[in-house]
N, C-alpha and C positions, 0 to 999 in steps of 0.2 A: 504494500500500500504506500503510496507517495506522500511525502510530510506535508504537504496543503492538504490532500482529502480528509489523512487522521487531523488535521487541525479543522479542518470544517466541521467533522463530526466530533471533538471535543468541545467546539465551540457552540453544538445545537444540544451534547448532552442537556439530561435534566439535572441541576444542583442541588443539593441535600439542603433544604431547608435548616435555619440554624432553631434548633428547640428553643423553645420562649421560657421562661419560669413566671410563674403567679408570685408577683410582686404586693402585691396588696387586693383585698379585697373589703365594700363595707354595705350595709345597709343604710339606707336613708329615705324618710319619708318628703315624699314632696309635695310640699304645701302650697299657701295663696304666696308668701311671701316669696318663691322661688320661680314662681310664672314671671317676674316683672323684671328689668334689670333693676339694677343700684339707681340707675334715673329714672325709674317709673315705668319705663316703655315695656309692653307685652312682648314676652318673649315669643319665635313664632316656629322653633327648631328644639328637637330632642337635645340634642348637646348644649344650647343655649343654658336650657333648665338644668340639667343636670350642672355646667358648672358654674350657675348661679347658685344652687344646693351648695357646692362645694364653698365658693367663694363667703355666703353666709355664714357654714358651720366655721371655715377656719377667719377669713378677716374682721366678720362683721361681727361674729358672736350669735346671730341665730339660726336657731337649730326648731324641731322639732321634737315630740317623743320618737321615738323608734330609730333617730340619728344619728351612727355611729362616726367615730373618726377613722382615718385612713392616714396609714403612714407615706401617701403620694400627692394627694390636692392640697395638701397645707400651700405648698411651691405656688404661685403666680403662676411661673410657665409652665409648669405641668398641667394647669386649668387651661392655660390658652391651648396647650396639644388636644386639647379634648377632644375636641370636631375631628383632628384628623384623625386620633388612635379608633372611635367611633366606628369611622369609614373603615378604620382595617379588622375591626371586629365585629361588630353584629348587632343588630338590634331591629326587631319583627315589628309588622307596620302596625300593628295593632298596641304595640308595646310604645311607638311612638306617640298614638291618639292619647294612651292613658298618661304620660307621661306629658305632655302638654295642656291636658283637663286638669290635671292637677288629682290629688286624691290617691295619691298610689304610691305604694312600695317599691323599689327599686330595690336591686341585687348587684353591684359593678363587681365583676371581678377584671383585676388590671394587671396585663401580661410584658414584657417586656426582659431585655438581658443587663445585667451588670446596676440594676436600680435606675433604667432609664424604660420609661414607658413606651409601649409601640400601638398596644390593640385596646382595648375596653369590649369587653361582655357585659350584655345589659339583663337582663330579667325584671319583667314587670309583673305585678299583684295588685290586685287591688283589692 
């Protein structure tokens, strides 16, 4: 076999995904306070809410009952990755309605390597 073909065919292998570790996981209920940003305005996106939850429990001080802490959203910037870890994790369309109505249990579990976040798993209850 000629060194360009095995290079062509090394180069369309498939790569071994690198395994992620669960970096943090927590519970939080999401209330009226967490529909709105910090200015007022309705929130109109899943991730919006959820790292207003976050932003509430660690900057602002409120929380509701059932609202855990997490050793990852204390971080600013770990709030702002929200949306994108979101997009490389999951969250079901239906879990997005209850999640913007406000009134629901969320479940995040947060995946990533070395304490640097990449994905979010969402789970919703209500």
């Amino acid at each position: 076999m000629k060194k360009a073909a095995l290079a062509a065919l090394l180069l369309l292998a498939p790569v071994p995904v690198q395994a992620q570790d669960l970096i943090g996981a927590y519970v939080a209920y999401i209330g009226r306070d967490d529909l709105f940003s910090s200015k007022g305005v309705r929130l109109t996106e899943p991730w919006q809410v959820l790292r207003q939850d976050r932003a509430n429990f660690h900057r602002f001080g409120i929380s509701q009952p059932g609202d855990e802490w997490d050793p990852f959203f204390g971080d600013a910037n770990n709030r702002a990755a929200m949306e994108r870890m979101i997009r490389n994790g999951g969250i079901e369309p239906a879990a997005r309605r209850l999640i913007l109505n406000g009134g629901a249990t969320v479940f995040v579990r947060i995946f990533g390597r070395h304490g640097t976040g990449d994905r979010v798993n969402v789970t919703v209850t209500r």
